[in-house]
Structure formats: structure tokens, C-alpha cells
C-alpha positions in Angstrom: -10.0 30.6 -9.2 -6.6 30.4 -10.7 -5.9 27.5 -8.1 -8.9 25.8 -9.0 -8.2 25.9 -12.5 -4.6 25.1 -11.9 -5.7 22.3 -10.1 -8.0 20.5 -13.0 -5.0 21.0 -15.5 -2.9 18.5 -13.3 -5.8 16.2 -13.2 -6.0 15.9 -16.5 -2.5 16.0 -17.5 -2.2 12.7 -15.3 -5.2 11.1 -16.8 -3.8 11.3 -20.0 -0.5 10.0 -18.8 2.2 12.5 -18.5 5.3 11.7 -15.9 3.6 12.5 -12.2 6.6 14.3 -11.4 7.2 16.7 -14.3 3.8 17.2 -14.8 3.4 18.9 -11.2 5.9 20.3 -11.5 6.0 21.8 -14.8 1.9 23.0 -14.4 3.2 24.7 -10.7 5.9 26.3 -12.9 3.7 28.1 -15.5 0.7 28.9 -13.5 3.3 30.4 -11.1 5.3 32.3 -13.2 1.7 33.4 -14.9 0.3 34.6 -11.5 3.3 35.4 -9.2 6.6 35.8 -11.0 9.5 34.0 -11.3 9.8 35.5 -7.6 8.1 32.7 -6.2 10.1 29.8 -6.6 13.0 32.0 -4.8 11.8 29.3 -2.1 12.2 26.1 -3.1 15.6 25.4 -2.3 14.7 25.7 1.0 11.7 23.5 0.4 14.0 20.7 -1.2 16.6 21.1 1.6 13.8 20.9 4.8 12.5 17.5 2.6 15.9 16.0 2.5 16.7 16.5 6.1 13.9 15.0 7.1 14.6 11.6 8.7 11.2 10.5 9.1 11.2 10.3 5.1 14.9 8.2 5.9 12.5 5.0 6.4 11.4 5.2 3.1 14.4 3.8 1.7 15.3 1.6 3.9 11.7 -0.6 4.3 12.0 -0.3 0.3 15.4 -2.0 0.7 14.0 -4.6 3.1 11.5 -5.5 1.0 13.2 -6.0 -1.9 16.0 -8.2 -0.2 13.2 -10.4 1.3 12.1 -10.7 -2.1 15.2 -12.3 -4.0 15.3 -14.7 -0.6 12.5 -17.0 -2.0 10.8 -16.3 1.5 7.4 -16.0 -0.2 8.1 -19.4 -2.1 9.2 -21.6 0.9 6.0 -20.1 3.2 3.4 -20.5 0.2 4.7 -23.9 -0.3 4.5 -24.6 3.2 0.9 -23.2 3.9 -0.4 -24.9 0.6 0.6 -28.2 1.7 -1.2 -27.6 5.5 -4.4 -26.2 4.3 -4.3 -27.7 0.6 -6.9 -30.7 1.6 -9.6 -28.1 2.2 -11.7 -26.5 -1.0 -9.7 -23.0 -1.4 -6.7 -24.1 0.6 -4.0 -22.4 -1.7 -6.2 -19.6 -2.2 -6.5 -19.4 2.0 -2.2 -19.9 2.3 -2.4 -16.8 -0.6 -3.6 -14.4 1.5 -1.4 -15.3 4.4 1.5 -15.4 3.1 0.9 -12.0 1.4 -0.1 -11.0 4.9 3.2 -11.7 5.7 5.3 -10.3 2.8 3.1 -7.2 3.8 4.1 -7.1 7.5 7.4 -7.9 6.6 8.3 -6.0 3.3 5.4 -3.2 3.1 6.0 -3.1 -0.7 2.9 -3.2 -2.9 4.9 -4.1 -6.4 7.5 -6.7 -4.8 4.2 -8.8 -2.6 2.3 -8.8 -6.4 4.7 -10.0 -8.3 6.3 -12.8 -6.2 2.5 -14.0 -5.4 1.6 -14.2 -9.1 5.1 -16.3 -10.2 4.6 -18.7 -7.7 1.1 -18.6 -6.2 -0.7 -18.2 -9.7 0.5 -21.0 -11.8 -0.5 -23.9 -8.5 -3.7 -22.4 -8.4 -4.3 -22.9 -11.9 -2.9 -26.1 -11.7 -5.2 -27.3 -9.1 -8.1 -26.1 -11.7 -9.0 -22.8 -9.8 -11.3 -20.3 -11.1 -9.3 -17.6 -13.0 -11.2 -14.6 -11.6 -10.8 -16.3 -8.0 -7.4 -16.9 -8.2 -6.2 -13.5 -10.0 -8.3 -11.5 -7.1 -7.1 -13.2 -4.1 -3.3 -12.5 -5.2 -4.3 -8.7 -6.1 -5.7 -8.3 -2.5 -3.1 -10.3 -0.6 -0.2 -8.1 -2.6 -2.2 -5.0 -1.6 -2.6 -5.0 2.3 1.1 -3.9 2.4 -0.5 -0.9 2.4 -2.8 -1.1 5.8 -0.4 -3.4 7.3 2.2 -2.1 8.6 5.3 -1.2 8.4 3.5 0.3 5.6 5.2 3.4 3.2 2.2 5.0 2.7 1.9 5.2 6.8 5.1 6.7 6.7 4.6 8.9 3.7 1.0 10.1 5.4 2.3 10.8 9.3 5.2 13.1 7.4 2.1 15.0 5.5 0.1 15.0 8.3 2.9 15.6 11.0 1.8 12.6 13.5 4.0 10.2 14.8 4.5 7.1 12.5 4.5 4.2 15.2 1.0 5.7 16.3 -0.2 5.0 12.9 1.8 1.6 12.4 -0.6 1.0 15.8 -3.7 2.0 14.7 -3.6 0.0 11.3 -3.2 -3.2 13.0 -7.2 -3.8 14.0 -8.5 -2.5 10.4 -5.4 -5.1 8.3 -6.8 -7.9 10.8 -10.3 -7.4 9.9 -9.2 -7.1 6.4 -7.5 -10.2 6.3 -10.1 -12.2 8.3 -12.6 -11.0 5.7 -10.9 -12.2 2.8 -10.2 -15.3 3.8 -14.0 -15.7 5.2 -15.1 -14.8 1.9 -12.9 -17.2 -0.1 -14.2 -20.2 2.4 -17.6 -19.2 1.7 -17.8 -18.7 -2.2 -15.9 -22.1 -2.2 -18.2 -23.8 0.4 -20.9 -23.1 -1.9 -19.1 -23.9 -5.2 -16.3 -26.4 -4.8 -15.5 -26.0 -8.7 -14.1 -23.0 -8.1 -11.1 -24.1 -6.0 -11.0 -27.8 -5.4 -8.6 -29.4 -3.0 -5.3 -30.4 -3.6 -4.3 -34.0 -4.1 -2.6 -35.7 -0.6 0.7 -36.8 -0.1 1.8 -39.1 2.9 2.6 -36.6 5.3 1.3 -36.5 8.5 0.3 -33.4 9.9 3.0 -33.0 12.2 5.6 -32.8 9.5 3.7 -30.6 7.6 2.9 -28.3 10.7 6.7 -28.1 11.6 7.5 -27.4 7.9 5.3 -24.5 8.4 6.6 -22.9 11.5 10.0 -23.2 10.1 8.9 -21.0 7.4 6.8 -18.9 9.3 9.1 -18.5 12.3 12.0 -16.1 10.5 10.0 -13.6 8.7 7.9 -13.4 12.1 10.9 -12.7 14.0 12.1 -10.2 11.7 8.5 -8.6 12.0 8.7 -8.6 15.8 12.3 -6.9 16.0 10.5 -4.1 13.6 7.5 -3.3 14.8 8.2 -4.5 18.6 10.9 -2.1 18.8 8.8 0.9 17.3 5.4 -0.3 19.7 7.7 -0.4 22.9 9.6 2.8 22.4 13.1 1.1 21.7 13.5 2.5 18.3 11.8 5.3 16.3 10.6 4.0 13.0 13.3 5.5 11.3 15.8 3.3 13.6 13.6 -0.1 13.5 13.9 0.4 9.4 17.2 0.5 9.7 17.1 -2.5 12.1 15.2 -4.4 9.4 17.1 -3.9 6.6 20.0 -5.5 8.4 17.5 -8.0 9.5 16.5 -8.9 6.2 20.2 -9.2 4.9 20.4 -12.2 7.7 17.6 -13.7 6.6 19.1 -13.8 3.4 22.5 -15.5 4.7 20.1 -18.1 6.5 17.8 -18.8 3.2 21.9 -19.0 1.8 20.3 -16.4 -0.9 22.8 -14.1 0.2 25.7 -12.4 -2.0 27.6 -9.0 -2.3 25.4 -9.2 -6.2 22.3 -9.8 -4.8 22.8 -6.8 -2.1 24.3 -4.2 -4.9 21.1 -5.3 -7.3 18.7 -4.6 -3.9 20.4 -1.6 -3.4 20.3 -0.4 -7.0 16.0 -1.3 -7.0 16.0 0.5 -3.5 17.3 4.1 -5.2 15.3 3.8 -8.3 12.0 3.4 -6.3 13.0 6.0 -3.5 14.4 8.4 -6.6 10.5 8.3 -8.2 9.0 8.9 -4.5 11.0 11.8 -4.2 11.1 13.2 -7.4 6.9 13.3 -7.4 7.5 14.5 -3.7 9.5 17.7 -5.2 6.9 18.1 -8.0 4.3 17.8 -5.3 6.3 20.6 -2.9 6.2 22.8 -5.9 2.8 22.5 -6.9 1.5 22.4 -3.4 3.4 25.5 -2.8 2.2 27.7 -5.8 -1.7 26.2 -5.3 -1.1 27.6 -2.0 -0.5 31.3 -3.4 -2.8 31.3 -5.8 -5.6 31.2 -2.9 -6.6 27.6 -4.0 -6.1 26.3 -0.6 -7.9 29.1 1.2 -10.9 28.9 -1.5 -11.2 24.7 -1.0 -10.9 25.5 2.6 -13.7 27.3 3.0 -15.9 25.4 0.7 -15.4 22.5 2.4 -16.2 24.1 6.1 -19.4 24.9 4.6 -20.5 21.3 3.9 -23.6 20.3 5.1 -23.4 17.9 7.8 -20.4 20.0 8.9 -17.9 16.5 10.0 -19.4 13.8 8.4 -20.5 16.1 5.3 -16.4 16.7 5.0 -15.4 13.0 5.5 -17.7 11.2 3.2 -16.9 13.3 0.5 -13.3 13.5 1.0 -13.5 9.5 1.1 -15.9 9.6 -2.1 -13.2 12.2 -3.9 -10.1 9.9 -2.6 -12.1 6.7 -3.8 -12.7 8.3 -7.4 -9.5 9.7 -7.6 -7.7 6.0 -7.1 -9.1 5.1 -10.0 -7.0 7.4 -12.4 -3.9 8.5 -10.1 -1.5 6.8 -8.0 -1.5 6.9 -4.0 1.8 8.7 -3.5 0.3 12.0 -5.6 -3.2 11.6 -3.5 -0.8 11.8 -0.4 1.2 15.2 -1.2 -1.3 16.8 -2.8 -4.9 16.2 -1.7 -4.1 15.6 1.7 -2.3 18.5 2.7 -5.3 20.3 1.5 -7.9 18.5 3.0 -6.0 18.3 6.8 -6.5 21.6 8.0 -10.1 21.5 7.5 -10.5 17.9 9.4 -8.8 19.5 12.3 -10.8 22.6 12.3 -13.7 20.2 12.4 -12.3 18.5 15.0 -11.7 15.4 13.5 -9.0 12.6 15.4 -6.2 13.1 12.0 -5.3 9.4 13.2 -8.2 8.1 12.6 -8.8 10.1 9.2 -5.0 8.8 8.8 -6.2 5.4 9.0 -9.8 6.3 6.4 -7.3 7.9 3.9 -4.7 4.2 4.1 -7.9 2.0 3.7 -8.9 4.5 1.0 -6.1 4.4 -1.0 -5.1 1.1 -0.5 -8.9 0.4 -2.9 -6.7 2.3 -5.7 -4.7 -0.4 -6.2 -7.5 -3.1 -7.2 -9.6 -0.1 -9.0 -9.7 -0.6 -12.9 -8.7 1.5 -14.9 -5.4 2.4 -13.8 -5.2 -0.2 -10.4 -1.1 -0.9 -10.1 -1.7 -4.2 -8.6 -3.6 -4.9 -11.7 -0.8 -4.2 -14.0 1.8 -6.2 -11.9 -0.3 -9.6 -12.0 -0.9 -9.1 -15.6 3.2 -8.7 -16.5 3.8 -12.2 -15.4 0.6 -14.0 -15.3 0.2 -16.8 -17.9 -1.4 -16.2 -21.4 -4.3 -17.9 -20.3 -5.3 -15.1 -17.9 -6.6 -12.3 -19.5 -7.3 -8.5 -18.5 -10.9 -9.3 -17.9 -10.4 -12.2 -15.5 -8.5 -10.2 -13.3 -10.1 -7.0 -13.5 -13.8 -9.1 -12.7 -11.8 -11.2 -10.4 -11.0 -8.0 -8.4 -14.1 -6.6 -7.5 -15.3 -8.8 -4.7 -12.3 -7.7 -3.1 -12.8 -4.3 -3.9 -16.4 -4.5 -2.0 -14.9 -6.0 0.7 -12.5 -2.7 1.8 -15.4 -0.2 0.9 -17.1 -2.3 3.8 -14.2 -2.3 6.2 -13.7 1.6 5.3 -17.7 2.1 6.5 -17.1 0.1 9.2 -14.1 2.9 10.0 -16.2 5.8 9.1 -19.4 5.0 11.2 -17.4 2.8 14.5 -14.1 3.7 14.7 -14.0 2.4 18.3 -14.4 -0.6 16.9 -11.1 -0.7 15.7 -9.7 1.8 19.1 -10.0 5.0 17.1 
């Protein structure tokens, strides 16, 4: 049991707020020394040097850089503008361009924190302008940041075909019918609740326009950060480039878009650069922490114990994948994504093969999954990014309430991939 106990100590040293990355590794020290010896990390240098020459983990760093160049571009102001003014005469227009645009800042940067952030300084203030709900508009920016993580090019795709050892443009694949639904969803829902309730999310005021101009405005906007997502993930779907190689392809992509949006400088690309190695330096210093604590959980006889446990579910496969989607769902409420992925995971993948379950399509459950952990109160990141540079106005419990419907709304696209994954050509 010393696995199992080793195991709950983590838990709770996270829930109480300790650094992710010291905290597995410092409890995979001590219960390692306690029931191995100081033997056991003879190892880990190896470990650390078989993670560091991986170049699947190489695309981390370089979507990360992507993203954040696309971010000081003021691409997500120019397309919101754009989309607000062509569907701002309908009730929830703005709301409506919200979750487009972020479903492009997702296809096209993959970064949660980045998608947030820019959504709330520019998106947030016009809705409230316009007199939108506070709950609406705080929810629909939450979810539109968020489906960077089904949409691909995705890190936590990335992150889960390393743990999982499948290839990553299968997975980039795979997540493109479930983000569709997802977005189609959101929007439907937004059209509806404001159908019913025009207060909510009135329409903006009209200017002399016609269509035409605002239509072209809009595919000028749209049309760079589209091509830049076609030269990604068209290169990785036809075989051109591995995912590795089309991340490198759109960092240098993103840097032109920067020279056309005249955003670029040799400033803004050290200050990119500098963001890029402080996020990739916390991924893989909870990766290390992870290796260590995976590895010591691993000779304790914790993952033998779970293992069998778990085989002897009842309902043998779909026992295993509801609770495993159950204890993934729970633990998103208190934990971040990239601890879920290097520790759980690896535990729970040898038994969904030994059951015979597709690991792409549990790939797929466990992105859905843990892309909920981002809207989940308590500890929901997206949560904490709106509320850093949302407007005194809005308080914790607007966008916490404002949240949920979205929250319901991937439960019911995760069932939907749980009982017909055909549906989606899994």
C-alpha cells in the first residue's frame, strides 16, 4: 500500500498548494528513499536524458512560441472586431464572433492562458458595453479560450500521444469532429438563451456599411491566421511534415504574420522567446517531478495494485472508462491538466489496452475530459485568467455561475464520445 499511500500524500500536498513540480518530486524522494534506498534514483539521469531527446516533446516549445507571437500581433483584436461588426445586428452577435475567433486563436495558437486573456481585454469590455449579461459574457470567453485544448494543434495532444506513445497527427485528426461539435454547440446555445431573452445580449447599434464591406473586412482578417492553420495542420494530415516539423513551420509562420500585421520587432521576438522558455521550463520541470514520482509509484507496487483493481471493475470496459472519466472529471477540479497527463494516465493506459480499448479514442475522452478542468471552480485556470484583467464590475461569482452552462455542455459532448464514438470516426 505504500504506493497508494504515497499517492494520496501528493493529492493532498497539491490541494493545499505546494509547487506541482517539487511537490512530486520531493514526496517520490522520501517515500523512495523510505522503501527502496537512495539506490533507486541511480536512474533518473537516464530518465531525464531519454525525456530531453525526445523530439516529439520539441513541439511543445515551439506551438508555445507560436502562440504567443500571434498574441502580441493583435490578430485576435482585428478578427473580433471584424466578426462583431458582421454578426453584431443579431441578439448575441459579439457573443457568437467570441467563440469564433477563439476558435481560431485555438486552431492557430493551441494556448489556453494566451486565447483567455486576449478574449477578455478586448472581447469583454464590448460586450459589456453593448449591456450583455455578466454571467453570459464571462462564460462564453472562458469556453472560447478553452477549446485550445480539443482543437488542435493542441499541447495537451502532444503532451498525451508522448504518454501514451501514439502518433500525434492521428490525435490532431481525431479531435477535429468532437472541437466542431463543441463549437457548434456553444454557439447554438448562445442563439438560443438569447432568442428567448434578448436582455441578455442585445444587438449592436448599425453603422452605414453595407454587407459587402463588412464581409471583405472579415475575410481579410480571417484569411492569414487560416493560412497559417492550413500550412500546420495540412502539412501534419498529408504526411509532408511530422508535427514536430509543421511546429516549427508555424512558428516561422507566425513571425510573418507578424511582419504583415507590422507588429513585428527583434523586442517583440526576444519577449516571445523569453514567455516561450518560462512556460516550456514549468512543463518540464512538473514533467521531471512527474518521471520521478511515476518511477518510485511504480516500485512500490502501486501501479501493479491499481492495475489489478481496476481489471476487476464490474462492467469490465465500460466499468474502467466511466470511472476513470468520473476520477479525471473530479480531479480537474483541484489539479492542473499537465499533472493528470504524467501521472494518472500512465497508470490508467495499460489497463485500457488490456481491455481492449482504441487508446485514440480514450486519447480523445481524456482531451475532452480535461479540457472541463479549466471551467471547473475551484481551481479552473481559465477562471483565474478572465478574472486578472476583467473589469471591477465582474466579480468571481459572475464568472464562476457564468461558466457552468458551458461546463454541461462538454459533459454532454464527452457522453456523446463515451457511448458513439463512431459518431465522431472513433
Amino acid at each position: 500500500m505504500t504506493g497508494i499511500l504515497m499517492f494520496a500524500f501528493a493529492l493532498l500536498m497539491l490541494i493545499l498548494g505546494f509547487p506541482v513540480a517539487f511537490t512530486f518530486a520531493g514526496v517520490a524522494l522520501i517515500f523512495g528513499v523510505w522503501s527502496e534506498g537512495w539506490e533507486l534514483f541511480a536512474f533518473m539521469p537516464f530518465r531525464i536524458q531519454s525525456i530531453m531527446q525526445n523530439t516529439i516533446l520539441m513541439a511543445i516549445p515551439l506551438f508555445i512560441f507560436m502562440g504567443v507571437v500571434l498574441q502580441k500581433t493583435r490578430l485576435a483584436e482585428q478578427l473580433l472586431e471584424s466578426m462583431a461588426e458582421l454578426f453584431g445586428r443579431v441578439n448575441g452577435g459579439v457573443a457568437v464572433s467570441t467563440i469564433l475567433v477563439g476558435a481560431l486563436l485555438a486552431a492557430s495558437t493551441g494556448v489556453v492562458g494566451a486565447s483567455v486573456v486576449a478574449m477578455g481585454l478586448i472581447s469583454l469590455p464590448c460586450m459589456l458595453k453593448y449591456r450583455y449579461d455578466k454571467r453570459l459574457a464571462c462564460g462564453t470567453i472562458c469556453a472560447s479560450g478553452t477549446l485550445g485544448q480539443i482543437v488542435p494543434p493542441s499541447i495537451i495532444l502532444i503532451i498525451l500521444g508522448d504518454v501514451l506513445g501514439l502518433p500525434v497527427g492521428d490525435l490532431f485528426q481525431a479531435a477535429l469532429a468532437p472541437g466542431v461539435l463543441l463549437i457548434a454547440l456553444y454557439i447554438g446555445y448562445i442563439l438560443f438563451v438569447t432568442a428567448r431573452d434578448p436582455s441578455l445580449a442585445p444587438a449592436m447599434p448599425q453603422n452605414n456599411e453595407r454587407l459587402a464591406l463588412k464581409l471583405r473586412k472579415a475575410l481579410m482578417s480571417i484569411l492569414p491566421p487560416l493560412a497559417l492553420i492550413g500550412v500546420v495542420l495540412g502539412s501534419i494530415f498529408t504526411g509532408i511534415a511530422t508535427p514536430t516539423e509543421s511546429s516549427a513551420l508555424g512558428g516561422v509562420g507566425a513571425l510573418c504574420l507578424a511582419a504583415v500585421y507590422k507588429q513585428f520587432s527583434f523586442k517583440m521576438m526576444w519577449d516571445s522567446a523569453r514567455e516561450t522558455m518560462m512556460v516550456t521550463a514549468m512543463v518540464f520541470a512538473i514533467l521531471l517531478g512527474a518521471t520521478a514520482f511515476s518511477m518510485t509509484f511504480s516500485y512500490t507496487g502501486g501501479d501493479t495494485l491499481l492495475e489489478e483493481w481496476l481489471l476487476q471493475l464490474p462492467g469490465e470496459k465500460w466499468g474502467f472508462l466511466i470511472l476513470t472519466m468520473l476520477v479525471i472529471l473530479v480531479l480537474g477540479f483541484f489539479i492542473d491538466f499537465v499533472e493528470i497527463s504524467f501521472i494518472i494516465v500512465p497508470v490508467l493506459a495499460p489497463v485500457a489496452e488490456a481491455l481492449g480499448v482504441s487508446m485514440v479514442w480514450f486519447a480523445i475522452l481524456i482531451a475532452m475530459n480535461l479540457q472541463t478542468s479549466f471551467l471547473t471552480p475551484p481551481f479552473g485556470f481559465s477562471l483565474f485568467y478572465l478574472k486578472g484583467v476583467a473589469p471591477t464590475g465582474v466579480k468571481t461569482s459572475d464568472i464562476y455561475r457564468g461558466v457552468l452552462p458551458f461546463i454541461a455542455i462538454q459533459v454532454l459532448v464527452l457522453v456523446a464520445l463515451l457511448v458513439r464514438p463512431q459518431w465522431f470516426g472513433l
